[in-house]
Every structure is written in structure tokens, then in C-alpha cells.
PAMIDO-200899 format. One record per atom (N, C-alpha, C, CB): x, y, z; atom name. Coordinates in steps of 0.05 Angstrom, whole numbers, plus 32768, in hexadecimal, padded with zeros to 4 digits. Glycine has a CB too. Layout:
<pts>
> X, Y, Z, CA
...
</pts>
This chain:
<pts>
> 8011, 7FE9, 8000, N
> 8000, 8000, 8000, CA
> 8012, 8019, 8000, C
> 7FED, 8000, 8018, CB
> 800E, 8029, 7FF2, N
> 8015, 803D, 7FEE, CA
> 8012, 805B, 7FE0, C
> 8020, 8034, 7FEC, CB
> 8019, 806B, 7FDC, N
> 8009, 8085, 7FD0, CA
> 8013, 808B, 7FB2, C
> 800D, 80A2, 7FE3, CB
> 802D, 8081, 7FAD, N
> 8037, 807B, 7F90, CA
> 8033, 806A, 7F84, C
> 804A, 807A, 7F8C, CB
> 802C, 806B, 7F6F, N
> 8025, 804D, 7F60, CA
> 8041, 8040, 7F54, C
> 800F, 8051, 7F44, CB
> 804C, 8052, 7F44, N
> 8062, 8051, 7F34, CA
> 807E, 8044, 7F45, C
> 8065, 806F, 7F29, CB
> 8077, 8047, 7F5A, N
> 808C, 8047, 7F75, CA
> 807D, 8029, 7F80, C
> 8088, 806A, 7F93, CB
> 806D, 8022, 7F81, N
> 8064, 800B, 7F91, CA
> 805C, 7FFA, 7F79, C
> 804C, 8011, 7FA8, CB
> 805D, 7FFD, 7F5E, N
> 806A, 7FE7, 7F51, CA
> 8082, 7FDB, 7F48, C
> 8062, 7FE6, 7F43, CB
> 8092, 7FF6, 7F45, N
> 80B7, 7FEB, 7F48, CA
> 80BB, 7FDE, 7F5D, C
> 80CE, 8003, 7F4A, CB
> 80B3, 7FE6, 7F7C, N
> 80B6, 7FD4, 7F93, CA
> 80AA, 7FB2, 7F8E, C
> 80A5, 7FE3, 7FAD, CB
> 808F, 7FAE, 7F88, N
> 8084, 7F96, 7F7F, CA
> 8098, 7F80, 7F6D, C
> 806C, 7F9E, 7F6D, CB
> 80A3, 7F95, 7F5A, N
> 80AF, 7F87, 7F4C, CA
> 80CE, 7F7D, 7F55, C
> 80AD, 7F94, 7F38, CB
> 80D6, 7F8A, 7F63, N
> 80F4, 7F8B, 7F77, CA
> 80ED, 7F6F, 7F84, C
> 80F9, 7FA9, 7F94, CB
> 80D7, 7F6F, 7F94, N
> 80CD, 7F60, 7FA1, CA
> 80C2, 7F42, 7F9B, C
> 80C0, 7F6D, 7FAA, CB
> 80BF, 7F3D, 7F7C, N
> 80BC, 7F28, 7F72, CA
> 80D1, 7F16, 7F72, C
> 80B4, 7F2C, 7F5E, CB
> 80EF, 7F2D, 7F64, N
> 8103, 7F21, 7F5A, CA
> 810C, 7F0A, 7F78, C
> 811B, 7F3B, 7F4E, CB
> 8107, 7F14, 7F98, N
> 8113, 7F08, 7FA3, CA
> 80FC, 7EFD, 7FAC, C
> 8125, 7F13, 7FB0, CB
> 80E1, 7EFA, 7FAD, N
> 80D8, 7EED, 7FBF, CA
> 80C2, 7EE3, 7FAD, C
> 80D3, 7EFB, 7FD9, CB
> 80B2, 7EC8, 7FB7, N
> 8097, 7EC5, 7FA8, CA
> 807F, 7ED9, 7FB2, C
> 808C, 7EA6, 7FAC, CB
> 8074, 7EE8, 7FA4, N
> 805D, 7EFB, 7FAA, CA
> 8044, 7EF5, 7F97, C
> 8066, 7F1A, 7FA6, CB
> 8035, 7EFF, 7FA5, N
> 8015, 7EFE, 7F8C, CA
> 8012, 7F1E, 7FA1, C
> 7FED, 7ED8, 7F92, CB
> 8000, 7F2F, 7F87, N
> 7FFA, 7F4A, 7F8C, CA
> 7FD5, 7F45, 7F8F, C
> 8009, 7F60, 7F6F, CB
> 7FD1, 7F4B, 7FA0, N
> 7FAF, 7F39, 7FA9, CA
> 7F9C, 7F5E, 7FAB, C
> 7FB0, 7F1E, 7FDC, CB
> 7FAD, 7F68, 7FA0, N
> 7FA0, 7F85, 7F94, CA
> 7F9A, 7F9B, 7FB4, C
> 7F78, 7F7B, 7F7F, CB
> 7F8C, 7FA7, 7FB3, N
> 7F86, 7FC6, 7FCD, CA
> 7F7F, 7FAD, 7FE0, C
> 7F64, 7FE7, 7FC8, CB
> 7F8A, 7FB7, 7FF9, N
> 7F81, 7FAF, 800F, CA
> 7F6A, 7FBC, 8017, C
> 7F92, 7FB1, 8021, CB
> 7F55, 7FA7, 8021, N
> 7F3B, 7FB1, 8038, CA
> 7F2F, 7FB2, 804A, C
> 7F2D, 7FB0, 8038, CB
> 7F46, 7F9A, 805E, N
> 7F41, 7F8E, 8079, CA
> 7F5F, 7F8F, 8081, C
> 7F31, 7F6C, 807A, CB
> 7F6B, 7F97, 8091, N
> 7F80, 7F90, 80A0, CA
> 7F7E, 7F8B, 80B9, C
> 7F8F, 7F9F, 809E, CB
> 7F8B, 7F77, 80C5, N
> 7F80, 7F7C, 80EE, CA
> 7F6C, 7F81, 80F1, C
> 7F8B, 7F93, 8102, CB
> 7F56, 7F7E, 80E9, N
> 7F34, 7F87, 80F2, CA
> 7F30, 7FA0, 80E6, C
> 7F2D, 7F8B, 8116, CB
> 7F42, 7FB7, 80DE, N
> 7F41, 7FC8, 80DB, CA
> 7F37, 7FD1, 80B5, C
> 7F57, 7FCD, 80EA, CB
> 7F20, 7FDE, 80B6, N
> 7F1E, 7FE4, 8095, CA
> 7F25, 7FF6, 8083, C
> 7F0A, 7FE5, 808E, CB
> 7F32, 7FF1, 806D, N
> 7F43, 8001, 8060, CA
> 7F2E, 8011, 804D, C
> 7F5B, 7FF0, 8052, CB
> 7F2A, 802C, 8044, N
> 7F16, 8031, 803D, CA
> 7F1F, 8045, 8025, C
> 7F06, 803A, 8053, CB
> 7F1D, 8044, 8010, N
> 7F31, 805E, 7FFA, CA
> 7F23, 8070, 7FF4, C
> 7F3C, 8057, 7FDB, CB
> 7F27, 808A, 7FFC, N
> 7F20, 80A3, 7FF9, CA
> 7F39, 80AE, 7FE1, C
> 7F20, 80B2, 8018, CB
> 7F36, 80C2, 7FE3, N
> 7F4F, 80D5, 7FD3, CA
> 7F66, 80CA, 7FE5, C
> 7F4B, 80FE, 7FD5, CB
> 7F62, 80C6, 8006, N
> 7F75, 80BE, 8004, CA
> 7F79, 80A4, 8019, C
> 7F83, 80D3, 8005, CB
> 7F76, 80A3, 802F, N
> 7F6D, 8088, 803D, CA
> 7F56, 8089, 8055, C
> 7F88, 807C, 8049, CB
> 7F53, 807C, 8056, N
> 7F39, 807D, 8079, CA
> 7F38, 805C, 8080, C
> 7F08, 8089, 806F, CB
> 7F44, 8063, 80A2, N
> 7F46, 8041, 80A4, CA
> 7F31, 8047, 80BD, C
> 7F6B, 802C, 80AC, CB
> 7F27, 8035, 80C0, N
> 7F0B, 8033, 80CD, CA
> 7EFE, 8019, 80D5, C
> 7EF8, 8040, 80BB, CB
> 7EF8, 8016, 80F2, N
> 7EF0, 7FF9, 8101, CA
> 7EDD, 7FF4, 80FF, C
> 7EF2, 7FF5, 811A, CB
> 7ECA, 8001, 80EA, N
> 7EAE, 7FF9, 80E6, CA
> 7EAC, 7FE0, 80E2, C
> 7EA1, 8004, 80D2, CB
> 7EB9, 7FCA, 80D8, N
> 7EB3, 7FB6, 80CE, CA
> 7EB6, 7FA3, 80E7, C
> 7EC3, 7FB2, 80B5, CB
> 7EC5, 7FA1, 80F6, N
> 7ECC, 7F9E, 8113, CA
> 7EB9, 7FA2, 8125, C
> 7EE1, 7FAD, 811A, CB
> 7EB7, 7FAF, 8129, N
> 7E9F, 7FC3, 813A, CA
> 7E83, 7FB0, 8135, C
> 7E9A, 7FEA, 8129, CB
> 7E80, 7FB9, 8123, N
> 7E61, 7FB3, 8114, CA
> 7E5D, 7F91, 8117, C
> 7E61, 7FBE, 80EA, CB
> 7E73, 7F7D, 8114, N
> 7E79, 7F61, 8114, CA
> 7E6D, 7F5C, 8131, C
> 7E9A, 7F58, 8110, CB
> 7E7B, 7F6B, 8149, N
> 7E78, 7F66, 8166, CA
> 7E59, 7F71, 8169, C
> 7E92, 7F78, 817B, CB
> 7E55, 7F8B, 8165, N
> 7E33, 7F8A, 816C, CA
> 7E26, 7F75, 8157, C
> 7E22, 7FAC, 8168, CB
> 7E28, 7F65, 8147, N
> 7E16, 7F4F, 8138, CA
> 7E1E, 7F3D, 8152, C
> 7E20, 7F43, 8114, CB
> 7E34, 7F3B, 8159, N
> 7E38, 7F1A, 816C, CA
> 7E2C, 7F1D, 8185, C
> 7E5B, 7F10, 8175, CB
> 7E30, 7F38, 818C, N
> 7E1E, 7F39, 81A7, CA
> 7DF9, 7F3E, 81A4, C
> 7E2C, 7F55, 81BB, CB
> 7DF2, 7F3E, 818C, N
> 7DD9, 7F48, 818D, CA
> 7DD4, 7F63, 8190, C
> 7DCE, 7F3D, 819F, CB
> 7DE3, 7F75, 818B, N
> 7DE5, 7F93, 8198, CA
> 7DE3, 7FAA, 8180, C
> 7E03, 7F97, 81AA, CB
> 7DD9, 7F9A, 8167, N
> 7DDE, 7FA8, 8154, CA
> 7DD0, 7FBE, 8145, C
> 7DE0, 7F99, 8148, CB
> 7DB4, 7FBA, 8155, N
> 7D95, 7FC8, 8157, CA
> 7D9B, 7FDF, 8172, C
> 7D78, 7FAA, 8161, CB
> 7DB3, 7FE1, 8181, N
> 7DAD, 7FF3, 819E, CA
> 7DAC, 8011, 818C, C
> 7DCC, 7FF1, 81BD, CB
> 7DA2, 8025, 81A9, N
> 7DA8, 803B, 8197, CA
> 7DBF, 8046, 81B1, C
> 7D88, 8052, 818D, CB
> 7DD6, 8056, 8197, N
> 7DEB, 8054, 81A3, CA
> 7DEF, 8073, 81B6, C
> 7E01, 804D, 818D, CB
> 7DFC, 8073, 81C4, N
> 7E0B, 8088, 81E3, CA
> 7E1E, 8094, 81D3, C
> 7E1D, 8076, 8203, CB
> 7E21, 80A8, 81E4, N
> 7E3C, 80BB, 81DB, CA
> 7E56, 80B8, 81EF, C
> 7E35, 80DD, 81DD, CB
> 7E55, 80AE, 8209, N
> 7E65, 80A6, 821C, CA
> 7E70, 8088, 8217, C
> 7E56, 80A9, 8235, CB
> 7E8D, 8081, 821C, N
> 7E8E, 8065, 8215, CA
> 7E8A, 8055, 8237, C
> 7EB0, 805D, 8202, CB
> 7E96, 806A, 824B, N
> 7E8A, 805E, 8263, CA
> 7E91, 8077, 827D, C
> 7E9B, 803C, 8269, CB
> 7E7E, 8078, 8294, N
> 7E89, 808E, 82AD, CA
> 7E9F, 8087, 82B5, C
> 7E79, 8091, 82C6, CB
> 7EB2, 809C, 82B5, N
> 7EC0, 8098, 82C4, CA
> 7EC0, 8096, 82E6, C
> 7ECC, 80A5, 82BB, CB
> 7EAB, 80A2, 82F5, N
> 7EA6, 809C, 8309, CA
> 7E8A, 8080, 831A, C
> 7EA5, 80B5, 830C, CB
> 7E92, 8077, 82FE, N
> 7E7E, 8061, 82FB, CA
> 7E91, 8047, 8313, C
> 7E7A, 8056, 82D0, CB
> 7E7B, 803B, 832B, N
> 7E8B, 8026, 8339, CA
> 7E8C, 8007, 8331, C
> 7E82, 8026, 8353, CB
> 7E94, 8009, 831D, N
> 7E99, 7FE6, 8314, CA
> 7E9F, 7FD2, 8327, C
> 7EB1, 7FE1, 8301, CB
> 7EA1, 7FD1, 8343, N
> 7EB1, 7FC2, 8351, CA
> 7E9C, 7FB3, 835C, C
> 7EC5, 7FD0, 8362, CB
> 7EA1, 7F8D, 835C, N
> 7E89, 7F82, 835C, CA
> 7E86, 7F79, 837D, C
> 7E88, 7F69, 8346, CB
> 7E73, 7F7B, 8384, N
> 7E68, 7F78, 83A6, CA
> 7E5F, 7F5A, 83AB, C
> 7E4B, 7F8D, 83AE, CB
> 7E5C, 7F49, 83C4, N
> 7E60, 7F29, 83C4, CA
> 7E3A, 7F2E, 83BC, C
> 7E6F, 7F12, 83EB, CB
> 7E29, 7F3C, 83BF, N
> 7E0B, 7F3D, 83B3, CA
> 7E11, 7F48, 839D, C
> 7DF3, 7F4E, 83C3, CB
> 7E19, 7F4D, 8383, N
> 7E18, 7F50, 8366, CA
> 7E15, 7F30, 835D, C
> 7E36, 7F61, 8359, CB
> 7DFD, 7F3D, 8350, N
> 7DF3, 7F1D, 8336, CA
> 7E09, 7F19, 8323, C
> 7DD3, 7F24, 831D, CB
> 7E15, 7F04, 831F, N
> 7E26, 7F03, 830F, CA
> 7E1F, 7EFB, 82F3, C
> 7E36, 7EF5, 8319, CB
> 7E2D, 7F04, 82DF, N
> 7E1E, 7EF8, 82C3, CA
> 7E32, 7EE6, 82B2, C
> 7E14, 7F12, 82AE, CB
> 7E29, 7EDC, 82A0, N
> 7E37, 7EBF, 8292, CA
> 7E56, 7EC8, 8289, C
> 7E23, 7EB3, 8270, CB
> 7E66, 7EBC, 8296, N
> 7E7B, 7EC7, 828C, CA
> 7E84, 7EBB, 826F, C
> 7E8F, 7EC6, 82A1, CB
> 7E7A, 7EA8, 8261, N
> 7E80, 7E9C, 8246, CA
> 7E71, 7EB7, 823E, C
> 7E72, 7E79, 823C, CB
> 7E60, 7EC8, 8245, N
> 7E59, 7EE2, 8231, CA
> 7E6A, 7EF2, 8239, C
> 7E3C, 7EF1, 8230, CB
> 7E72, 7EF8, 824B, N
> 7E81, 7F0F, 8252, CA
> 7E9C, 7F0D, 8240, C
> 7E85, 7F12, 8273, CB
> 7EB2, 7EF4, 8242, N
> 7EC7, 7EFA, 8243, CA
> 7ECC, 7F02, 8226, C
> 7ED7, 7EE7, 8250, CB
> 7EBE, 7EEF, 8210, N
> 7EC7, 7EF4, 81F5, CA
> 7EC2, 7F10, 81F2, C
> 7EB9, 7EE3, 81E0, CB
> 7EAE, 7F21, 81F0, N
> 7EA9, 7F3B, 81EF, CA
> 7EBD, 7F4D, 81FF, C
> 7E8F, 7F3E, 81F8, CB
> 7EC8, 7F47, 820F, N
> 7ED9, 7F58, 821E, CA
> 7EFC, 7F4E, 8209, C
> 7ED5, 7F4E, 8247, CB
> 7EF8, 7F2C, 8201, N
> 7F0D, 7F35, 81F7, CA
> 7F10, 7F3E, 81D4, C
> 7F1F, 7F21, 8201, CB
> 7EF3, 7F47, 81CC, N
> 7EF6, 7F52, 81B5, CA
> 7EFC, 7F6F, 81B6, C
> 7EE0, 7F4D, 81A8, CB
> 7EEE, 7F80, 81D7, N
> 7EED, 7F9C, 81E0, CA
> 7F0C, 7FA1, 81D9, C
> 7EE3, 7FA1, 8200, CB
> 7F1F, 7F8C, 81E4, N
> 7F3E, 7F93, 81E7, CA
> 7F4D, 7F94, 81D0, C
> 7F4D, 7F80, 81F8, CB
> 7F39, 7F8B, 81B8, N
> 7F53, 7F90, 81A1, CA
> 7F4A, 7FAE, 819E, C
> 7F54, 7F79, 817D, CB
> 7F36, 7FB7, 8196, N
> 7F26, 7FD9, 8197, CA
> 7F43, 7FDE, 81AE, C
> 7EF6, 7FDD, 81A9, CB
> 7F3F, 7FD7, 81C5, N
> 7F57, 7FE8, 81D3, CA
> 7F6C, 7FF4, 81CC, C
> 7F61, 7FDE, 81E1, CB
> 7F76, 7FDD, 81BA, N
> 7F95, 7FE9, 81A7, CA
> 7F8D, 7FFB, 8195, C
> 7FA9, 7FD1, 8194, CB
> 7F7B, 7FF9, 818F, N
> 7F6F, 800D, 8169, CA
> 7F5C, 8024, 8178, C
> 7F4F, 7FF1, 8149, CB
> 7F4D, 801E, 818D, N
> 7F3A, 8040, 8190, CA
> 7F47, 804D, 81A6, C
> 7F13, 803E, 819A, CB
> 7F5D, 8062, 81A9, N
> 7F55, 806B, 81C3, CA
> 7F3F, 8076, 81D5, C
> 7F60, 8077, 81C4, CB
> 7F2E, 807A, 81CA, N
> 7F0D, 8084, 81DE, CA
> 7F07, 806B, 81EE, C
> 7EEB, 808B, 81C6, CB
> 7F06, 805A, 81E8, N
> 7EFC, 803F, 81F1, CA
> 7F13, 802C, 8209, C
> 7EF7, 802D, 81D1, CB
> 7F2E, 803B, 820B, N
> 7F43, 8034, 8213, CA
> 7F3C, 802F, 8231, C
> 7F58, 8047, 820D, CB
> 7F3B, 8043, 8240, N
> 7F2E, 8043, 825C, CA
> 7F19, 8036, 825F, C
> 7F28, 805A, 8265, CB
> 7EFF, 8034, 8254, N
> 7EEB, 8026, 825D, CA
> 7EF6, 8005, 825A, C
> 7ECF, 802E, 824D, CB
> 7EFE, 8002, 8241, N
> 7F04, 7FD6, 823C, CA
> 7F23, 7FD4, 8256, C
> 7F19, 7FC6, 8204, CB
> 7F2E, 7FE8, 825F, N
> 7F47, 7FE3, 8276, CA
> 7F34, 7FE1, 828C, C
> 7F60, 7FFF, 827A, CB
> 7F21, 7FED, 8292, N
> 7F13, 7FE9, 82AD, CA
> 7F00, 7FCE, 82B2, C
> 7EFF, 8002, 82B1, CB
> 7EEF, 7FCD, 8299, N
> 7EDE, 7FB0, 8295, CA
> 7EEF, 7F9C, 8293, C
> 7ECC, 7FAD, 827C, CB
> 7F0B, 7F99, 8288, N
> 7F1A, 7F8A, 8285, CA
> 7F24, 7F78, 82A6, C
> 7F2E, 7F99, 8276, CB
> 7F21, 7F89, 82B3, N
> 7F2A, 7F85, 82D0, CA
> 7F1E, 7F78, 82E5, C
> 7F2D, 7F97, 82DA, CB
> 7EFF, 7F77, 82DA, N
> 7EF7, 7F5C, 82E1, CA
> 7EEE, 7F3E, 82D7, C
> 7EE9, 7F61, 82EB, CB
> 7EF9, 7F3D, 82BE, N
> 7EF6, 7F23, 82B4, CA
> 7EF3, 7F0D, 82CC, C
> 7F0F, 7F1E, 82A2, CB
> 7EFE, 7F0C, 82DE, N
> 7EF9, 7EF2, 82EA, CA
> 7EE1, 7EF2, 82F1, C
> 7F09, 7EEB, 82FF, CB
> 7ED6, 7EFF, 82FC, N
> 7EBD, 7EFF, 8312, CA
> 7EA7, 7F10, 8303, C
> 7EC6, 7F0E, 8332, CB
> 7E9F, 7F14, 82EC, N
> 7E86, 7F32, 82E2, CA
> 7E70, 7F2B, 82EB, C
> 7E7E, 7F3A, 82BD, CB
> 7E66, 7F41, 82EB, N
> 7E4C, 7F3B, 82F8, CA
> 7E3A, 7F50, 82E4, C
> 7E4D, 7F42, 831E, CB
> 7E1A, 7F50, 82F1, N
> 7E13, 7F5F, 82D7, CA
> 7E10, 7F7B, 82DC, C
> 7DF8, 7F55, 82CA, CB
> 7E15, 7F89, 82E3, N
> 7E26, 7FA0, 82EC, CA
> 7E37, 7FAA, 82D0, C
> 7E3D, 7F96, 8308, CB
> 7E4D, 7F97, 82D4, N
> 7E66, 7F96, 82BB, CA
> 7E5C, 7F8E, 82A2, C
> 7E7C, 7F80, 82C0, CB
> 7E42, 7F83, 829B, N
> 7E2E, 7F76, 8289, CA
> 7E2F, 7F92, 8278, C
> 7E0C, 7F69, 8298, CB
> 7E18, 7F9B, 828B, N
> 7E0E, 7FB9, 827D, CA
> 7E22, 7FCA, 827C, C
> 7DF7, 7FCA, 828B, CB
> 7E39, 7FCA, 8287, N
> 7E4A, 7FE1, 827D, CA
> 7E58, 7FD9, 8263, C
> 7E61, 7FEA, 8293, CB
> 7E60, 7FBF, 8260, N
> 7E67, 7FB7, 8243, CA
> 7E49, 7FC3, 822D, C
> 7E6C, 7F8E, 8242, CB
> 7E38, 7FB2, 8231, N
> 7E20, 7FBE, 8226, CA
> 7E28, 7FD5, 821B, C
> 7E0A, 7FC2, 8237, CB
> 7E20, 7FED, 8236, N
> 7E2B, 8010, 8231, CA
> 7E39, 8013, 821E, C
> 7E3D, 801D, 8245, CB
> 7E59, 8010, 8221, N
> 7E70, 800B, 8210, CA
> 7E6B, 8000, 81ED, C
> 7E80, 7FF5, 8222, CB
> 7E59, 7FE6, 81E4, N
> 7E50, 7FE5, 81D2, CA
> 7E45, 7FF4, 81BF, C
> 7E4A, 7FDC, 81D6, CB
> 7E31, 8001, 81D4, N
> 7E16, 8016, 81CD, CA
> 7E29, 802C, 81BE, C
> 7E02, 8026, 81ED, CB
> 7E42, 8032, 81D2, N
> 7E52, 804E, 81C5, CA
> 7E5B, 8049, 81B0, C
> 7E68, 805B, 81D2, CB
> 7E6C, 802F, 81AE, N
> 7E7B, 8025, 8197, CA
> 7E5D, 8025, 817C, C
> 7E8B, 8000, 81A1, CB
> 7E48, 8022, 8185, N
> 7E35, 8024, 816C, CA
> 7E2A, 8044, 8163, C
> 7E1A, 8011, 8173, CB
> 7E3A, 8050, 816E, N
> 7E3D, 8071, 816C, CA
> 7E53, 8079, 8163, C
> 7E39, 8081, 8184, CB
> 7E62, 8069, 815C, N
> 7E85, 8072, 8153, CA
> 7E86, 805A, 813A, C
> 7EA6, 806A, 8174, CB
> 7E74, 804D, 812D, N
> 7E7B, 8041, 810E, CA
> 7E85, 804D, 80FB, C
> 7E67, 8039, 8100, CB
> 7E84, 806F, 80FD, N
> 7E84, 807A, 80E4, CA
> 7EAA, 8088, 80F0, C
> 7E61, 8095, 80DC, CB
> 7EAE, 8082, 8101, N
> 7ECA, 8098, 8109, CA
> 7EE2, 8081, 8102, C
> 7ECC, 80A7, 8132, CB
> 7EF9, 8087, 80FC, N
> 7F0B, 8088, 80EE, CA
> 7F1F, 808F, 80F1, C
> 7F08, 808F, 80E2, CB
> 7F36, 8091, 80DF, N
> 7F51, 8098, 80DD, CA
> 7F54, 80A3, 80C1, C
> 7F65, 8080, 80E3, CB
> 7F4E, 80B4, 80BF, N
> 7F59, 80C5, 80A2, CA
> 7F7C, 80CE, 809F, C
> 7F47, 80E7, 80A1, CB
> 7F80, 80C1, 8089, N
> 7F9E, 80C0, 8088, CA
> 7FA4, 80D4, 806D, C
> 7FAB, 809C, 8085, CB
> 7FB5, 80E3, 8069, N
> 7FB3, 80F2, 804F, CA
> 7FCF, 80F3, 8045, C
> 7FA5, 8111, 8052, CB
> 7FD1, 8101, 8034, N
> 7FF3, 80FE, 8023, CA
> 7FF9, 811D, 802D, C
> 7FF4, 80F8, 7FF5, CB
> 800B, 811D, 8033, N
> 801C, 8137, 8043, CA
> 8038, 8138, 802C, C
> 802A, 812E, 806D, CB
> 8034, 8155, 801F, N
> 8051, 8156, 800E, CA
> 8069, 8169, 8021, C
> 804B, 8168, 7FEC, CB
> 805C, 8178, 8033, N
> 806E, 8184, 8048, CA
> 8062, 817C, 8063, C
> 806F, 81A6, 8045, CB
> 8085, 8169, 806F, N
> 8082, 8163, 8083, CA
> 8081, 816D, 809E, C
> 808C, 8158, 8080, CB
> 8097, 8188, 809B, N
> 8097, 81A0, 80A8, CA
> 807D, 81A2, 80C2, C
> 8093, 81B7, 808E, CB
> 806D, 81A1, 80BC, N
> 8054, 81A5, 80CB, CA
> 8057, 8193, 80E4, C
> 8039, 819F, 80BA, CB
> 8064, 8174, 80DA, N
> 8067, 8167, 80F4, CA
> 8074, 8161, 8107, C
> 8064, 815A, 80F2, CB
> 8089, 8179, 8109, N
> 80A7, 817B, 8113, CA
> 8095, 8184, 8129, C
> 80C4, 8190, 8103, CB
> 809D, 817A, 8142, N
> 8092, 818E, 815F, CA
> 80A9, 819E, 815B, C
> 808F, 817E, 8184, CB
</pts>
């Protein structure tokens, strides 16, 4: 991938002489992440995103603008109902790849993350919550553009 053409087929071709390659054309999925071509790029977790609310059923919510309180008390008491943890854990560990790719969502999946052993449904509905937001952020992104002066990014 690249922004030259002329330049990233002399490389292709460099790259034949030493190695076996097939050229399987534009990328559109990398790491969960979707590659999207504008003028110039937009990578974007919609496709990710959108996969997890189909698996949880969550795909119909209507979505929040908060991904979770921060003064919200997650901490589970020996009377908290506990809920299935075969639902909880997979969802929490799909929340954690979003961890590396969204920062908004960083703090809330580090806090829910922290009680995997024991959730209760308390921790239920705050994943829930967290979902709901993530179904308010399908359309946000990473717009990447071609910069001919770099100048701008010198601190």
C-alpha cells in the first residue's frame, strides 16, 4: 500500500525477483480494521464493531454518547447477582482488541477488564453501556492524507 503507483510497482517487482509473491490487489480488512479509499485513506472499525453488536444481539440498541462514568462503582459486593461468565468473557475479550485501536474506549474495557473472574450483572450492563456507545462511533475513523511538507510535524 502506498500513495505512488509508479514507486510501488518497481518495489513489487524488486520483490518478485527475490521472493515468491502474488499481488491480491487494494487491501480492505487488515487486523479487524477497514481500509476504506477516499482521495486518500480512512481506516475505520466499523466492520469490527458492527460484527460484535451482531454476536451480542446489540445491533438494534439505540446508541449513548458516553462510553462509561468515570465515577461509576464497578466493584462487586458478596449480594451482586452474578451473570454467565461464558457471556461475559468473550465480549470483554473482543472489547480489548478496540483497546489497542480506539482510545475513547481505553479506560472503560481497562476497568471491566478487571473483573473477569467474578462479573456480576452490574458489569453486564456496563459492557452493554460501552456497546451502546461503540454503536454511536461506526462512522469515526482515522483519516490519513498525503502531506508534501513535513515541516508542520516537527514539535
Amino acid at each position: 500500500m502506498g500513495n505512488n503507483d509508479s514507486f510501488m510497482n518497481a518495489f513489487k517487482i524488486v520483490l518478485a525477483l527475490k521472493f515468491s509473491l502474488k499481488d491480491v490487489g487494494s487491501s480492505h480488512h487488515f487486523l479487524g480494521m477497514e481500509i476504506l479509499p477516499t482521495n486518500d485513506l480512512f481506516i475505520s472499525k466499523q466492520h469490527y464493531v458492527r460484527e460484535l453488536l451482531i454476536s451480542t444481539n446489540m445491533q438494534d440498541v439505540k446508541p449513548v454518547s458516553t462510553p462509561l462514568s468515570t465515577s461509576c462503582d464497578l466493584t462487586p459486593t458478596s449480594d451482586a447477582p452474578s451473570c454467565d461468565i461464558r457471556e461475559f468473557r468473550p465480549i470483554i475479550g473482543s472489547l480489548q482488541y478496540l483497546y489497542l485501536t480506539c482510545p475513547d474506549v481505553s479506560f472503560s474495557v481497562n476497568k471491566l477488564s478487571q473483573y473477569m473472574q467474578a462479573p456480576t450483572e452490574i458489569l453486564m450492563k456496563a459492557i452493554k453501556h460501552l456497546l451502546r456507545y461503540l454503536k454511536g462511533t461506526l462512522d469515526h475513523g482515522l483519516h490519513l492524507s498525503r502531506a508534501t511538507d513535513l515541516s508542520h510535524n516537527i514539535l
